[in-house]
C-alpha positions in Angstrom: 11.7 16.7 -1.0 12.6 12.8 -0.8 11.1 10.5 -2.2 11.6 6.5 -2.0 9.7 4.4 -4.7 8.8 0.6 -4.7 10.0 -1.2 -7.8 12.7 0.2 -9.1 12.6 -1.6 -12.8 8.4 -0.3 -13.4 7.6 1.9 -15.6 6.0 4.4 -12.3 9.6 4.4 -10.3 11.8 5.0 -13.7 9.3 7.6 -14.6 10.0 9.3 -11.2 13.2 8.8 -11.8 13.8 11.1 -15.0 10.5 13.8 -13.7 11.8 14.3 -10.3 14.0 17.3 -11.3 11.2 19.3 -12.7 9.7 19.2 -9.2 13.6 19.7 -7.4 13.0 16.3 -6.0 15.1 13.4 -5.2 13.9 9.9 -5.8 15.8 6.9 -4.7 14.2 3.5 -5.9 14.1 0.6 -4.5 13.1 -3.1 -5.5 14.5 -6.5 -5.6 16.1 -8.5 -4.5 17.2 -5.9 -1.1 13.1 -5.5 -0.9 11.1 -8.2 -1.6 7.1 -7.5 -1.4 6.9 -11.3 -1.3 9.0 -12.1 1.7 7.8 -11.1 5.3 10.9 -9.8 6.5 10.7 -5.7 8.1 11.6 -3.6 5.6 12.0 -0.6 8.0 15.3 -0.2 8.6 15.6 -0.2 4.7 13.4 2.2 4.6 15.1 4.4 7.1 18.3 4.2 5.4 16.5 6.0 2.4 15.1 9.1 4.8 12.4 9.7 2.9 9.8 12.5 3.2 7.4 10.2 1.8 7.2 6.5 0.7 5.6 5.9 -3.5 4.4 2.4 -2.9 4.4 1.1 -6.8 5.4 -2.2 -6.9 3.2 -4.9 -7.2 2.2 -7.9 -8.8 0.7 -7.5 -12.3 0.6 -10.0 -14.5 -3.0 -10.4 -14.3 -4.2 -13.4 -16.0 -1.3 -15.5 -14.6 -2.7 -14.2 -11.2 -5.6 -16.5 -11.8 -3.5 -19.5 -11.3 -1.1 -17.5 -8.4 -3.4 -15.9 -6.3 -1.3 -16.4 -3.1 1.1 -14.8 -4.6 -0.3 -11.7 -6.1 -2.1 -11.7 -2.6 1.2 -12.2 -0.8 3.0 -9.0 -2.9 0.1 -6.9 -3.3 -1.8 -7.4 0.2 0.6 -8.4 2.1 3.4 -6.6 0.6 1.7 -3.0 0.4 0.5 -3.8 4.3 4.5 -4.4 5.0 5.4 -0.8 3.6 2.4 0.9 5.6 3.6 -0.8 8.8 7.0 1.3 7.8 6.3 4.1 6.6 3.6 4.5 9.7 6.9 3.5 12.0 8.9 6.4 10.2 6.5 8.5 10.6 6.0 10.0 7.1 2.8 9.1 4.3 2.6 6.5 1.5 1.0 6.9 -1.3 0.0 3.5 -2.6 -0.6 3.0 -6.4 -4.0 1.1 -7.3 -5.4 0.2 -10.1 -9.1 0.8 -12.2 -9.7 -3.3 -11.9 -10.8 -3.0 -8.3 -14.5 -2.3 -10.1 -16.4 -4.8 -11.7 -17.1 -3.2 -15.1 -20.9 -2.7 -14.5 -21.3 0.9 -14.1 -22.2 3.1 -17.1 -20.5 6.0 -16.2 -17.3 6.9 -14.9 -16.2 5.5 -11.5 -15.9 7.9 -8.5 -14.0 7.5 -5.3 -17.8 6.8 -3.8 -18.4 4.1 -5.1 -18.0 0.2 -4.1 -15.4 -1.9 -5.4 -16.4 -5.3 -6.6 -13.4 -6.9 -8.3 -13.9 -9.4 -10.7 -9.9 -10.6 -11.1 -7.9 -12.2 -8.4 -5.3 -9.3 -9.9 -8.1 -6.8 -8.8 -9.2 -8.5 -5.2 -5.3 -8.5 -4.5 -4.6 -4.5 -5.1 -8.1 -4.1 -3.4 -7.0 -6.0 0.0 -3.9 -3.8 -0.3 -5.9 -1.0 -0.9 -8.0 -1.3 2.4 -4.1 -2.6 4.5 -2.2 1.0 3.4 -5.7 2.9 4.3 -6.1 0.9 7.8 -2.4 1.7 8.8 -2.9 5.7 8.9 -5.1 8.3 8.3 -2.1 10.0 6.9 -2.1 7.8 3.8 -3.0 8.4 -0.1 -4.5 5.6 -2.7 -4.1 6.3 -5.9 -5.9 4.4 -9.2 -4.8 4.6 -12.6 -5.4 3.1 -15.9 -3.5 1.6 -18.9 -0.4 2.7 -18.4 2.6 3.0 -20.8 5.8 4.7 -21.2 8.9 4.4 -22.8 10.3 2.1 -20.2 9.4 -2.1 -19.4 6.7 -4.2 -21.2 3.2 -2.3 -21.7 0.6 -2.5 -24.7 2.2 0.6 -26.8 5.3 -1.4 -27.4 3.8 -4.4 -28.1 1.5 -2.8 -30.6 4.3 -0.9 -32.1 6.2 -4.6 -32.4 3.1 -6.3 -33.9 2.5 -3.6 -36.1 6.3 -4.2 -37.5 5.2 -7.7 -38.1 1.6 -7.9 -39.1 -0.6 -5.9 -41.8 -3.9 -6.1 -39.3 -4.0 -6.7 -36.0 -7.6 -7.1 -33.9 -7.9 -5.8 -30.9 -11.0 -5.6 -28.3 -13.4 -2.7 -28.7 -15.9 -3.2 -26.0 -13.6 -2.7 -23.0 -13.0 1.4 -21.7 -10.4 2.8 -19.8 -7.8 5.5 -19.1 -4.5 5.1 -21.5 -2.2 6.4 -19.1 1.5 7.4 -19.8 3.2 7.1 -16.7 5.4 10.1 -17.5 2.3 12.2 -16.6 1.4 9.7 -13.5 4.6 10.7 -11.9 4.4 14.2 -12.5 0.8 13.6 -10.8 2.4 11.9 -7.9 5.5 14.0 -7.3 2.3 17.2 -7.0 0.7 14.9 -4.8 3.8 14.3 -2.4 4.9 18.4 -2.4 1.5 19.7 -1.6 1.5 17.1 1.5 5.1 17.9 2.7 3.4 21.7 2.2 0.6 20.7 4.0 1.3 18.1 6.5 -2.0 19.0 8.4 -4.8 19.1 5.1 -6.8 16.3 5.7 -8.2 16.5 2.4 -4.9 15.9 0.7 -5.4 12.2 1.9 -7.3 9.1 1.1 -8.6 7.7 -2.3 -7.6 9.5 -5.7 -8.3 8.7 -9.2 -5.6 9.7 -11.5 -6.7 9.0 -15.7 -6.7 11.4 -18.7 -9.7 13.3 -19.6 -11.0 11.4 -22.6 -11.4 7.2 -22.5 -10.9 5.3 -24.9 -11.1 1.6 -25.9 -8.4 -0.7 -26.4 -8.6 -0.5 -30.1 -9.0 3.0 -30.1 -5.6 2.9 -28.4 -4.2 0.9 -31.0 -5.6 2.6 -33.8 -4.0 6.1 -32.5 -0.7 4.5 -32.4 -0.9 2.6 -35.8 -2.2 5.9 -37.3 1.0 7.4 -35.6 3.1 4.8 -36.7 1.6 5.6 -40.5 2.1 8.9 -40.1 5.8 8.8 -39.6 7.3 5.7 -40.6 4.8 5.3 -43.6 3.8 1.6 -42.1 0.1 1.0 -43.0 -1.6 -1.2 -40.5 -5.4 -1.8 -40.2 -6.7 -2.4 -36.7 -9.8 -4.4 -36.6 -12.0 -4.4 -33.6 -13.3 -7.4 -32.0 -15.1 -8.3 -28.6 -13.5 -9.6 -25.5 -15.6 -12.6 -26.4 -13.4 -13.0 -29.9 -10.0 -12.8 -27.3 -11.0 -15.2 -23.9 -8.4 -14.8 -21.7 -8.0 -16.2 -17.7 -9.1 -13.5 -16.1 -12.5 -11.0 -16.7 -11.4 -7.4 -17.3 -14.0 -4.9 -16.5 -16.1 -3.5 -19.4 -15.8 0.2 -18.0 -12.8 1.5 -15.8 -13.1 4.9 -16.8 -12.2 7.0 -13.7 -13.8 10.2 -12.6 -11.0 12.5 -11.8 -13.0 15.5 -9.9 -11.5 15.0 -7.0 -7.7 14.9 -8.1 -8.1 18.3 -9.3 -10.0 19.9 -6.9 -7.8 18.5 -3.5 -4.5 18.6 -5.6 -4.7 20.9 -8.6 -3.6 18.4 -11.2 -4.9 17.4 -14.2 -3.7 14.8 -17.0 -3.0 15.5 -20.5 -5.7 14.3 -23.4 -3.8 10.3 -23.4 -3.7 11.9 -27.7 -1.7 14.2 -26.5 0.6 12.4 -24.5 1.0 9.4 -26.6 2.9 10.6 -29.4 6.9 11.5 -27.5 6.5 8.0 -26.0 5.8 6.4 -29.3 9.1 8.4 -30.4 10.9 7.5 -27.7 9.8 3.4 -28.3 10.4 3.6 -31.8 13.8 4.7 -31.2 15.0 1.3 -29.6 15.0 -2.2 -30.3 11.3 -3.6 -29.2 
């Protein structure tokens, strides 16, 4: 199995990178500057060159609050740019699976979201992977949308190493409490995808192995819940004390609204696909070992 990935440098395409052998896949990645989600040119032949079995579309733009004063350009990469790679991969013939993201719902719902319900994005960060969203399903029926969570890894900028490089400088650090989500390591996300992408080069014909898929661990969690795990870790094994006081998102105003809930129900995922995340408590810890080993 062959598998080209958007955005080489992310945290999703250098977690594919270092899980594909468990699945005896090959995973070339691709990115800037040779593809460009910003610029219009065809990326086809680019594409071709690769000969993949099926296309991982994870780039995008994701610096959310900055989105709020660039919303032509998150629009241009994650609209326009995942509409670009649907074009191709319907020319070539062979699926994409398109990586969303929990902020296409508003927040409002006090139970996890399904597949079912409506997306109402309250971000231009979220109407952007939304009108990508609804471009990668439009292009073929042969397609796959997946949504995760708060992702991290031991690779690029996410809030684990952050927290792990405040908590080297601070003795308490406040963090919002009243926002829930899906801590995501993306190590798990790619073995998620890399299942997804066998069983439909198995099953080219299953209908039900396409369309929209939430992807999240088991158990939520708030954002200081998150950083209390990893301070407790951080305690734990490096004897560094830190206290982790919660606040609201009113305490920490930032340009763009984040959804109050974007806790994902996963049902479907493990029905269609057979794949299930790890507890996030579980996964957490070898990343935090992994980030603690290198300068942050």
């Amino acid at each position: 199995m062959r598998i080209v990935v958007t955005g080489k440098k992310g945290q999703l395409a250098q977690s594919l990178l270092e899980r594909a052998p468990l699945f005896e896949a090959t995973v070339v990645a691709v990115g800037r500057p040779e593809l460009d989600l910003a610029d219009t040119r065809p990326v086809v032949d680019l594409l071709a060159a690769a000969a993949p079995d099926v296309i991982v579309s994870a780039a995008a733009y994701t610096v959310v609050d900055r989105a709020e004063s660039e919303p032509a350009l998150a629009h241009a990469v994650n609209g326009g740019g995942a509409r670009m790679l649907a074009e191709a991969a319907a020319a070539l013939g062979v699926p994409l699976i398109h990586i969303s993201t929990d902020y296409v719902f508003d927040g409002s719902k006090p139970g996890p979201w399904t597949e079912e319900d409506t997306p109402a994005p309250v971000s231009v960060y979220g109407a952007s992977k939304l009108a990508g969203e609804q471009a990668v399903l439009a292009a073929s029926s042969g397609n796959i949308v997946v949504r995760i969570g708060w992702v991290y890894s031991p690779f690029g900028s996410n809030f684990a190493k952050t927290i792990l490089r405040l908590a080297g400088e601070r003795d308490v650090l406040r963090v919002v409490s009243d926002q829930t989500g899906g801590p995501s390591s993306a190590l798990d996300i790619a073995d998620g995808l890399l299942t997804m992408a066998r069983n439909v080069c198995t099953a080219p014909d299953r209908a039900d192995l396409r369309g929209v898929f939430h992807m999240a661990p088991p158990e939520p969690a708030t954002w200081a819940e998150f950083a209390g795990e990893i301070c407790a870790w951080l305690a734990a094994k490096r004897g560094r004390h830190v206290t982790v006081e919660s606040i609201t998102t009113a305490d920490y105003p930032t340009a763009a609204r984040r959804p109050a809930n974007s806790c994902l129900d996963v049902r479907r995922l493990a029905l269609r696909h057979g794949f299930r995340m790890a507890p996030w408590r579980t996964s957490l810890p070898p990343v935090l070992e992994r980030l603690a080993s290198i300068p942050i």
